[in-house]
C-alpha positions as CSV (number, residue, x, y, z in Angstrom):
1,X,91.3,83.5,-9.4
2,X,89.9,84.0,-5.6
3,X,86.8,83.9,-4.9
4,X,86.0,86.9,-4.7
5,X,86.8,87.7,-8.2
6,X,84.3,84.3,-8.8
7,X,81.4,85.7,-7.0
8,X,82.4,89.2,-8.3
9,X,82.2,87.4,-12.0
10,X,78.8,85.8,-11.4
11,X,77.1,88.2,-10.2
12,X,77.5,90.0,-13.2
13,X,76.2,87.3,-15.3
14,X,73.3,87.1,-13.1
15,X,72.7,90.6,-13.3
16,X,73.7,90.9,-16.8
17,X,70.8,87.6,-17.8
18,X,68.2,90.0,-15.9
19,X,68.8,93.2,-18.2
20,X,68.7,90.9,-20.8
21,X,65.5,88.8,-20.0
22,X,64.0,92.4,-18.9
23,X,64.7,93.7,-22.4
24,X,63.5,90.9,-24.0
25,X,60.3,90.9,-22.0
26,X,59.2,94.6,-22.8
27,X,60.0,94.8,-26.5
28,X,56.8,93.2,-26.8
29,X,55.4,96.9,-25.9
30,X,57.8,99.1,-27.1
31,X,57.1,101.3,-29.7
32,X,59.6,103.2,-31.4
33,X,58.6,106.8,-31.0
34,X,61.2,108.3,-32.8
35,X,59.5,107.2,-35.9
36,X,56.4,108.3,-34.4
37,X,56.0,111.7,-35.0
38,X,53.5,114.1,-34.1
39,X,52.4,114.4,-37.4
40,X,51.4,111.1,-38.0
41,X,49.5,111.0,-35.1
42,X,47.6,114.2,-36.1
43,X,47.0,112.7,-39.5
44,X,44.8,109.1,-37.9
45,X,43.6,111.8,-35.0
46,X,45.5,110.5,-31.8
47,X,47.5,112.5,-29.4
48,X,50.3,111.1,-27.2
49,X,49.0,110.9,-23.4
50,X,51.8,112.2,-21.2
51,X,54.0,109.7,-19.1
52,X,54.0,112.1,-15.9
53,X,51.1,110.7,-14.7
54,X,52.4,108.5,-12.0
55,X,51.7,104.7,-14.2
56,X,53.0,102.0,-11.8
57,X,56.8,100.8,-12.9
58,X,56.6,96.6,-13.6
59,X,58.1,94.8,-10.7
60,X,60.9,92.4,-11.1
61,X,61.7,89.5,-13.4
62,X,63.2,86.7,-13.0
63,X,65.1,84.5,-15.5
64,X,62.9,86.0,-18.2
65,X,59.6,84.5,-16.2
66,X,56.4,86.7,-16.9
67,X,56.3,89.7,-14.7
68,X,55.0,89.8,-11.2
69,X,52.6,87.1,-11.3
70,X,50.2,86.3,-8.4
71,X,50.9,82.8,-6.7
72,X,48.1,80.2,-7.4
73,X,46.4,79.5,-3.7
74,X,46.5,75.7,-4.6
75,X,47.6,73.4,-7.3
76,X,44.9,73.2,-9.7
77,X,44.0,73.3,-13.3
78,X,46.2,75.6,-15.9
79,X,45.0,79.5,-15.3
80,X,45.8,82.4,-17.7
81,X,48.8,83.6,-16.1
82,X,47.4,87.5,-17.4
83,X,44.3,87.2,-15.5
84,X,45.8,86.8,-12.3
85,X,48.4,90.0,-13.2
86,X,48.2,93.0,-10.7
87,X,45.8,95.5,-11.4
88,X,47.3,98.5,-12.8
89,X,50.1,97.3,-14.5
90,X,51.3,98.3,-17.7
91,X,55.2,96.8,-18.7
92,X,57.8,99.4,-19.1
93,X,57.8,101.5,-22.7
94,X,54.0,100.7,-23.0
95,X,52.4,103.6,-24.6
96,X,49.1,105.2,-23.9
97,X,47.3,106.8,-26.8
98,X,44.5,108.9,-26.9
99,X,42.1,110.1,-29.6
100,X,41.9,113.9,-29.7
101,X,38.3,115.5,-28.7
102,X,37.5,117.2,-32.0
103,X,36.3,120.9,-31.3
104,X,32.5,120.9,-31.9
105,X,30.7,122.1,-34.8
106,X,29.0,125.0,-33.1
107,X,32.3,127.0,-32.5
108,X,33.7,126.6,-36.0
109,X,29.8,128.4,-37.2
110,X,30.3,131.5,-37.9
111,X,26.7,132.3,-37.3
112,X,27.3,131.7,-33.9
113,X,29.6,134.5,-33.0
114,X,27.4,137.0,-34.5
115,X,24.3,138.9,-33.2
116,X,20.6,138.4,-33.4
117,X,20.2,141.6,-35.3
118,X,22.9,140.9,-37.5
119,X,21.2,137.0,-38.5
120,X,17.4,138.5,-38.6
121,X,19.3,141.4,-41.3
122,X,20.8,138.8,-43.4
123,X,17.2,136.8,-42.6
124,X,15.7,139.4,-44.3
125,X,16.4,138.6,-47.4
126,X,15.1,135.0,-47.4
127,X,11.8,133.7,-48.8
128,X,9.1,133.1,-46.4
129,X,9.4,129.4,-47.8
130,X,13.5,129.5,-47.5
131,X,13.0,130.9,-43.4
132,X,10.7,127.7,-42.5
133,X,13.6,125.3,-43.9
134,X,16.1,127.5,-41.8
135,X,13.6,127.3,-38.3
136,X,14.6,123.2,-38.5
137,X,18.4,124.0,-38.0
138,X,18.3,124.5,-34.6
139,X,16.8,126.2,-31.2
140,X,17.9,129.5,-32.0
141,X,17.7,129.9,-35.7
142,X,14.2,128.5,-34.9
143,X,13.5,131.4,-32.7
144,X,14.7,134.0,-35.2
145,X,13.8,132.5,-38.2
146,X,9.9,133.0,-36.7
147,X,10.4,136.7,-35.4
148,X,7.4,138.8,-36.2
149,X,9.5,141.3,-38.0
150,X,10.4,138.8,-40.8
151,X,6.6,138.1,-40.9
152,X,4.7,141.4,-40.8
153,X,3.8,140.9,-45.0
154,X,2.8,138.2,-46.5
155,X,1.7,137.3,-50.1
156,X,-0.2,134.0,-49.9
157,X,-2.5,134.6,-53.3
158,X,-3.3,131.4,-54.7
159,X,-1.7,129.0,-52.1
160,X,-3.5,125.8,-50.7
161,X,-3.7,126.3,-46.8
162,X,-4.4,122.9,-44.9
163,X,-6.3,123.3,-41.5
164,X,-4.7,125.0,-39.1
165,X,-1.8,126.7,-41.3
166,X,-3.4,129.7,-41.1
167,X,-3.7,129.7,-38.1
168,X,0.2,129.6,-37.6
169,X,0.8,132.0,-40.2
170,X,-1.2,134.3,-38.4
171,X,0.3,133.6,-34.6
172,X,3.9,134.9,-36.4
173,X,2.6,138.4,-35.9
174,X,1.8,139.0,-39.6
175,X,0.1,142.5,-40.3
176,X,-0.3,142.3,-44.1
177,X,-2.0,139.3,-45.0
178,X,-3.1,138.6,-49.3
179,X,-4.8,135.5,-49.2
180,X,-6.5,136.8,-53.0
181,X,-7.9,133.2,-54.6
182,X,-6.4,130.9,-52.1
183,X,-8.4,127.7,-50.7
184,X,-8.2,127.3,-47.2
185,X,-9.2,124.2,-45.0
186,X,-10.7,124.9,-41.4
187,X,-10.7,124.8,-38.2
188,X,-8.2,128.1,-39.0
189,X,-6.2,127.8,-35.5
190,X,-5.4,124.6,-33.9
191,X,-6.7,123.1,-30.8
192,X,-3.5,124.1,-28.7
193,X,-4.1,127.7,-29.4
194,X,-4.4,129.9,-26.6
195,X,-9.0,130.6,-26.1
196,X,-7.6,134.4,-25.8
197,X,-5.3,134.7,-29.2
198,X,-5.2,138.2,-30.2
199,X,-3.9,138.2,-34.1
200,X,-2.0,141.7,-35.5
201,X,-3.7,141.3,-38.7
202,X,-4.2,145.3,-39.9
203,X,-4.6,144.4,-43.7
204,X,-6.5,141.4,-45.3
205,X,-7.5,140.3,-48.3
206,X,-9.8,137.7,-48.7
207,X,-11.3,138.4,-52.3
208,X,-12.5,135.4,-54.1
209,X,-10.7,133.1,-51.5
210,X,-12.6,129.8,-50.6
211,X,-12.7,129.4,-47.3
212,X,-15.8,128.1,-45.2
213,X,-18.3,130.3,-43.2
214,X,-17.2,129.1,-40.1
215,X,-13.2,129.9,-41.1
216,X,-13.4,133.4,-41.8
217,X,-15.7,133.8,-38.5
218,X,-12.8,131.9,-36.8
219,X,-10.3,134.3,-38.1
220,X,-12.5,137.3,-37.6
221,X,-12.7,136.8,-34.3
222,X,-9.1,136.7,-33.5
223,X,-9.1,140.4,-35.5
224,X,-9.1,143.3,-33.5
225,X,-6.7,145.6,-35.2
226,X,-8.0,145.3,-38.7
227,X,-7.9,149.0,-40.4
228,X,-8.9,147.7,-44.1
229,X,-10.8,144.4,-44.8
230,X,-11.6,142.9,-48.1
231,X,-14.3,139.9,-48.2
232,X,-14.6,140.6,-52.1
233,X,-17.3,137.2,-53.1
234,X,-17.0,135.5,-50.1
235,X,-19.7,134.0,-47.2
236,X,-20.8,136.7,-45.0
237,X,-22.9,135.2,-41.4
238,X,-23.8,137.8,-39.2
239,X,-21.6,136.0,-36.5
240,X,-19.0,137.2,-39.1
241,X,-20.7,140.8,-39.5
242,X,-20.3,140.5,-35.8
243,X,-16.6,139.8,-35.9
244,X,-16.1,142.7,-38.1
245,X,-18.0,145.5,-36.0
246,X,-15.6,144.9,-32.8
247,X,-12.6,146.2,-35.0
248,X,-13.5,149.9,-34.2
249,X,-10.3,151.1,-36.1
250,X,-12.0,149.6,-39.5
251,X,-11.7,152.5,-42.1
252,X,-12.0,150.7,-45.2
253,X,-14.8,147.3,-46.1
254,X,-15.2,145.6,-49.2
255,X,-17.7,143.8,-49.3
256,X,-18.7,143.3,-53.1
257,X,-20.6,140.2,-54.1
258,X,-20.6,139.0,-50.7
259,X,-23.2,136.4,-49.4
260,X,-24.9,135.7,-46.7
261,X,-25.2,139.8,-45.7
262,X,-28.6,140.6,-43.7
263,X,-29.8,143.3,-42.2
264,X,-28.9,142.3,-38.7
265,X,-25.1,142.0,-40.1
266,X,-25.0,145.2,-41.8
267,X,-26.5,146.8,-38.6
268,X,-23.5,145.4,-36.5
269,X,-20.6,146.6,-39.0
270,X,-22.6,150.0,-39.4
271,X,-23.3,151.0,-35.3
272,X,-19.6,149.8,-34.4
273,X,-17.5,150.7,-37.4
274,X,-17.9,154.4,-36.8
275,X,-14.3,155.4,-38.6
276,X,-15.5,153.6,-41.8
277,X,-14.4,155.9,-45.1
278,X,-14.8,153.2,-47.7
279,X,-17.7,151.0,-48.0
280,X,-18.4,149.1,-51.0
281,X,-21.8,146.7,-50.9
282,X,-21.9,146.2,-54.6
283,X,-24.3,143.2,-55.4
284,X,-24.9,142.2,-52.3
285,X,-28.4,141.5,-52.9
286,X,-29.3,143.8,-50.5
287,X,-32.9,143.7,-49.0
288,X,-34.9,146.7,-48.5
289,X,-34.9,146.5,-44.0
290,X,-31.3,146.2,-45.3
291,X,-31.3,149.7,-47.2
292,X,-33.0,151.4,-44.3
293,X,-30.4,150.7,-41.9
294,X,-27.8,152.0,-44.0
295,X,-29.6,155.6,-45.1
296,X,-30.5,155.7,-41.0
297,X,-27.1,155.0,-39.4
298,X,-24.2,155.3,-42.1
299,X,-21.7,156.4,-40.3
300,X,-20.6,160.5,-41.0
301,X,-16.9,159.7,-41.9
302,X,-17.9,157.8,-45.2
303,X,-16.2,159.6,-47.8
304,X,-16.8,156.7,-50.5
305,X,-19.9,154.8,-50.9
306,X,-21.0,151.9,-53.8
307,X,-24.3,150.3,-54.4
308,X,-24.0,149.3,-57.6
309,X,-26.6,146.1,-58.4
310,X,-29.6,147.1,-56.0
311,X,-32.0,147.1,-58.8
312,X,-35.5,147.8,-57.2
313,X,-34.5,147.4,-53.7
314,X,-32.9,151.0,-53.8
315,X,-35.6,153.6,-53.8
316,X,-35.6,157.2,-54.2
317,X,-36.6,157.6,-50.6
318,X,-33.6,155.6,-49.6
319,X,-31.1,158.1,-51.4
320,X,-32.7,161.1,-49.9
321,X,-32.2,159.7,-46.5
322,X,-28.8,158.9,-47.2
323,X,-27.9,162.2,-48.8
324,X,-29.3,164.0,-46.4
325,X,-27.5,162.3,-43.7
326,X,-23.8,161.9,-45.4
327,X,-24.0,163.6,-49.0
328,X,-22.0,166.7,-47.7
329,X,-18.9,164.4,-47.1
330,X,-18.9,162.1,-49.9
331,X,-16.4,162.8,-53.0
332,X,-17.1,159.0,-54.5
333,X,-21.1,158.1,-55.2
334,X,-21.9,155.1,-57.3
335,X,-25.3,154.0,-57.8
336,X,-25.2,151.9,-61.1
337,X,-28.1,149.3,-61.9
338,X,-30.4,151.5,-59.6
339,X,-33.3,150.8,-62.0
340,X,-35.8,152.4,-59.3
341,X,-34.3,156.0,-58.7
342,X,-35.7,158.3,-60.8
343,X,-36.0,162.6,-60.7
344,X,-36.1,162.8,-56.7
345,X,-32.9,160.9,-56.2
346,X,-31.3,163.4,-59.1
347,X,-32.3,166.7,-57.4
348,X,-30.9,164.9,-53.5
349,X,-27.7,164.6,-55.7
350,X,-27.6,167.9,-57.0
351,X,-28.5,169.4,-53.8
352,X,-26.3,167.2,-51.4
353,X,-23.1,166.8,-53.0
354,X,-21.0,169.4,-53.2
355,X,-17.8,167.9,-52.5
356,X,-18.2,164.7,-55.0
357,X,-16.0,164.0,-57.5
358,X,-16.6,160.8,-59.0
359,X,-20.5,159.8,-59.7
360,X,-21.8,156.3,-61.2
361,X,-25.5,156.3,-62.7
362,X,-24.8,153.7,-65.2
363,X,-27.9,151.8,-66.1
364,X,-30.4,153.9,-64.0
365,X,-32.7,154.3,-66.7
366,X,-35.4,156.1,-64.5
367,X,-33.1,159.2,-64.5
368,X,-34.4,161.9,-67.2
369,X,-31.0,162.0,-70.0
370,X,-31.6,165.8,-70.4
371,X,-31.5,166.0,-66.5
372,X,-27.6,164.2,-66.6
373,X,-26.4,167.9,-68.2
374,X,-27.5,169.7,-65.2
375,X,-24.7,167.6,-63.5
376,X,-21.9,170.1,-64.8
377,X,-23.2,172.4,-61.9
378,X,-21.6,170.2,-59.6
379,X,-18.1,172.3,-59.3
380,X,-16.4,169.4,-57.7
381,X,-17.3,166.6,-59.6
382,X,-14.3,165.3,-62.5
383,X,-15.4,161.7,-63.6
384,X,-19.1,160.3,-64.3
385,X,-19.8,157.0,-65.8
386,X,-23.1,156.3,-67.8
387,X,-22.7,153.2,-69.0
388,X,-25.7,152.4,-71.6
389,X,-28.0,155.3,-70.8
390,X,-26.7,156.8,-74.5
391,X,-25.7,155.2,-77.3
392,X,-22.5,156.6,-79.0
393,X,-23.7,159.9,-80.2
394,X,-25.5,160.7,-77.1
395,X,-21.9,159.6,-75.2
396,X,-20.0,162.3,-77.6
397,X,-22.7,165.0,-77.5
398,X,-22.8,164.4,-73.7
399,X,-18.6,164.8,-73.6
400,X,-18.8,168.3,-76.1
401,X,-21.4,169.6,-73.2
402,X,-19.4,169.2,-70.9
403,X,-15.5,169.2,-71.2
404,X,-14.9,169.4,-68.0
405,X,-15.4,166.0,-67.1
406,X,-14.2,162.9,-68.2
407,X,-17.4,160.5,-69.1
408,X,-17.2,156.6,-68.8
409,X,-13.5,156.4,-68.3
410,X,-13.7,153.6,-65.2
411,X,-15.9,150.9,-65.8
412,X,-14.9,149.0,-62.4
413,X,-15.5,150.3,-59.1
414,X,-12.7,150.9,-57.1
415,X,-14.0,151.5,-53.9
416,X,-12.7,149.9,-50.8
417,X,-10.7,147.3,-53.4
418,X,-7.3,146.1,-52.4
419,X,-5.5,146.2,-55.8
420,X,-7.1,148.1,-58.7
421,X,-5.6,147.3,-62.0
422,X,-2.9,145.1,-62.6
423,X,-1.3,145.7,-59.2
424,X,-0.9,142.2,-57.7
425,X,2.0,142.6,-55.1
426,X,-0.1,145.3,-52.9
427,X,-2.9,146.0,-51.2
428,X,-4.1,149.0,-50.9
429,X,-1.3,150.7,-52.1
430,X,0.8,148.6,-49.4
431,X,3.2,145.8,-50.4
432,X,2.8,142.6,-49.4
433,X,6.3,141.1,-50.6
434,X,9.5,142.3,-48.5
């Protein structure tokens, strides 16, 4: 052998120890990635990062000797050989994973590829309770959730309001509001509210609630639209009575068994409520200044009027006055527990009412009985209740003189009331549940 063919020979054995030792050294890093599938790496949520992106190759080895290590400066104490390794290196067949970015919730909801009008339609047919839970979702369910057209009725009857939740009830644009027997804490809006809050309340019912004096003037002050108003047993101040008089559209009042009502109240609601139709002031322990001011300025559109309860406060001048001013347009005319009227106030009736058609005289016992016949003259009139001014026979001999009108059929007062009967999910004839 030459040497040539000796040289030749060893550097092959050279070469061939470096493959070896080079091998060696990177099947420490090597993964087998035919194995590997995609699959598997979908199933544990990795992703396998591409090898195009320029990683730096290891450099050299010799005689199997760890990979392109930095020369110490000096001789010293034993260092890591890894921490003086180049930065950037990563050994040949090293693989890089990556964990795949999961899309995010918001583009798998389905909600979110569909329209406001379409989410304030399905809305719609959510409880009022149901759309507070859905305002916590997010922003925008939060923003539809409390759109005034999801909150123009509401049926709040019998609820316990803390302070301030009426307030926010009433800031969601509601227009129908039944608040019928429900206990309500004040201060009614919150201190962040807005001095110049203008509510779009148009229908309210606050019979028999309990709510303080200075709540209901709170919330009447906000009022400006109001077209019907119940205050059915409640605390009436004159700030209130106030309150009530700059609602100019006001066509229906009730104000049965109210408190608190003076003169000086009652002269506010009459001189600015000039489209009133319906005015109920059924024992309201009205005073005789009181009285006055209503036969003196009742406004001309009153159609139906009750004073039921004024005892000896009422007097026949009074009902003169009144008739004389507004009988021609009243059709409804209760005066029951009048115990003053007497003869004059029957001939104002019969001369000033010839469009009623419903007439209360129950308990005015001051009013002749054989006078109550003439009352069939009246062409208009259908129903008249005389509660215990006859006994039985007096009742049937009463009916067989005239048939043409139906005689103690309506015991209760409906004027101005928000639900008559056994209604409970309207007022005045308007539904308060969606």
């Amino acid at each position: 052998m030459n040497t040539s063919d000796a040289g030749s020979c060893a550097d092959g054995s050279v070469s061939r120890k470096r493959r070896s030792a080079s091998s060696h050294s990177c099947g420490r890093w090597r993964v087998d990635t035919e194995s590997l599938t995609e699959d598997i790496l979908d199933d544990v949520g990795l992703s396998l990062m591409d090898d195009s992106s320029g990683l730096p190759t290891p450099p050299d080895s010799q005689n199997g000797a760890t990979p392109a290590l930095k020369p110490a400066a000096a001789p010293g104490p034993a260092v890591d050989p890894y921490s003086v390794m180049d930065d950037g290196y990563v050994p040949e067949g090293f693989l890089v994973y990556k964990r795949r970015r999961t899309g995010s919730f918001r583009l798998h909801d389905p909600f979110c590829r569909q329209s406001d009008e379409i989410i304030l339609k399905i809305f719609g047919f959510l409880s009022k309770s149901m759309l507070v839970r859905c305002a916590r979702v997010c922003r925008r369910w939060r923003q539809l959730a409390f759109d005034e057209t999801l909150w123009r009725r509401m049926d709040a009857a019998g609820r316990t309001i803390p302070a301030g939740g009426l307030g926010r009830l009433v800031q969601r644009g509601v227009r129908l509001l039944r608040l019928t027997r429900a206990e309500v804490s004040a201060p009614i809006f919150a201190a962040d509210t807005s001095p110049g809050f203008s509510a779009k309340l148009m229908f309210l019912d606050l019979s028999m609630a309990v709510v303080p004096s200075e709540g209901i003037e709170q919330l009447l002050a906000a009022c400006r639209s109001l077209q019907k108003l119940s205050l059915e047993r409640c605390d009436v101040t004159d700030r209130a009575c106030a309150a009530i008089g700059a609602n100019r559209g006001l066509t229906a009042l009730n104000l049965a068994l109210a408190t608190g009502l003076t003169d000086v109240g009652l002269g506010s609601i009459l001189a600015n409520c000039t489209r009133l139709s319906e005015l109920n002031l059924g024992w309201t322990d009205l005073s005789g200044a009181a009285l006055s001011k209503l036969a003196a300025t009742a406004p001309l559109s009153l159609t139906k009027l009750n004073l039921t309860g004024c005892k000896d406060e009422l007097t026949d001048a009074h009902v003169q006055q009144l008739l004389r001013r507004i009988g021609s347009r009243l059709r409804v005319l209760d005066l029951s527990d009048a115990t003053a009227i007497g003869a004059g106030s029957f001939d104002a009736m019969m001369e000033h009412l010839p469009a009623v058609e419903s007439l209360g005289l129950s308990r005015c016992y001051n009013i002749p009985a054989v006078n109550c016949v003439q009352l069939g003259r009246l062409q208009t009139l259908r129903t008249m209740e005389m509660y215990n001014c006859f006994n039985e026979s007096g009742v049937e001999t009463l009916r067989r003189a005239l048939p043409q009108l139906q005689i103690n059929t309506r015991p209760f007062s409906e004027v101005a009331r928000p639900t008559v009967g056994i209604r409970r999910t309207s007022i005045w004839e308007r539904s308060v549940r969606d």
